[in-house]
VEXDRENMI-511332 format. One record per residue (C-alpha): residue in one letter; residue number from 0; z, y, x. Coordinates in steps of 0.5 Angstrom, whole numbers. Example, Ala and Ser with C-alpha at 12.3 -4.5 7.8 and 13.67 -1.06 7.14 Angstrom:
<pts>
 type seq    zz    yy    xx
    A   0    16    -9    25
    S   1    14    -2    27
</pts>
This chain:
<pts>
 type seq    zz    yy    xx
    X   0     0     0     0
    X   1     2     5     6
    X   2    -5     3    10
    X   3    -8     4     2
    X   4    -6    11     2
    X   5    -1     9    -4
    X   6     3    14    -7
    X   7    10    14    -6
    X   8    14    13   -12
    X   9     9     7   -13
    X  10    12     3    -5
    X  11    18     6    -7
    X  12    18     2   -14
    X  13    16    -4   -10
    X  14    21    -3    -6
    X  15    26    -4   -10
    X  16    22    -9   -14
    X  17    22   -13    -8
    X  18    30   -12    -6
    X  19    31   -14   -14
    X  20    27   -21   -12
    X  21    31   -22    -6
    X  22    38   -21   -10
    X  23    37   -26   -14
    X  24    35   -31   -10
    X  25    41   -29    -6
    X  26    45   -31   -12
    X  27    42   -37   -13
    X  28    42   -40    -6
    X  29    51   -37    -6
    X  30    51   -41   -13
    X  31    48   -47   -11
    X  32    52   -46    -4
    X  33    58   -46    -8
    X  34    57   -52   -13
    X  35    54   -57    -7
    X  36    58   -55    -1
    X  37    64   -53    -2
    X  38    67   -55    -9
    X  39    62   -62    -9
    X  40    63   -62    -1
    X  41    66   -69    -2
    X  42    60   -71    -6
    X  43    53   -74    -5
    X  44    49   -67    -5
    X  45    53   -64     0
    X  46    50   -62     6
    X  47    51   -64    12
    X  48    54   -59    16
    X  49    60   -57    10
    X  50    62   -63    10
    X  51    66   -64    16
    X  52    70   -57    14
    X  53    76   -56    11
    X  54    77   -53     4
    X  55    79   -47     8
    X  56    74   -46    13
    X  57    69   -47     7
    X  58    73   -40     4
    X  59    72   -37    10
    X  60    64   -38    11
    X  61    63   -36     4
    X  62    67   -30     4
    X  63    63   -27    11
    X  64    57   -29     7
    X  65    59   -25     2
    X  66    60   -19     5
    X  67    54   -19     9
    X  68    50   -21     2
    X  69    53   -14     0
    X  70    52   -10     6
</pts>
């Protein structure tokens, strides 16, 4: 759009747009996260590298992981 000579306010719909698209997927990926990995980290869904933490260490990476998310 830029290399198009596009209009501001139009790249700058699509920004957002975009940044909307990538939040929700966001959201999704925590959500799945916190279904398989850490309340079924004992379960067959869970991936491999949640399975040997602890409950705790699970808490902790999904707190820095939301704060990053947020950022």
């Amino acid at each position: 759009m830029i290399d198009e000579n596009a209009y501001c306010v139009d790249i700058l719909t699509q920004i957002a747009a975009v940044r909307s698209a990538l939040d929700s997927i966001g959201v999704e990926l925590l959500t799945d996260h916190l279904e398989t990995c850490v309340i079924g980290k004992d379960g067959e869904t869970a991936h491999e590298c949640a399975k040997p933490l602890s409950q705790e260490e699970l808490v902790e990476e999904v707190r820095t992981v939301v704060r990053r998310f947020l950022k």
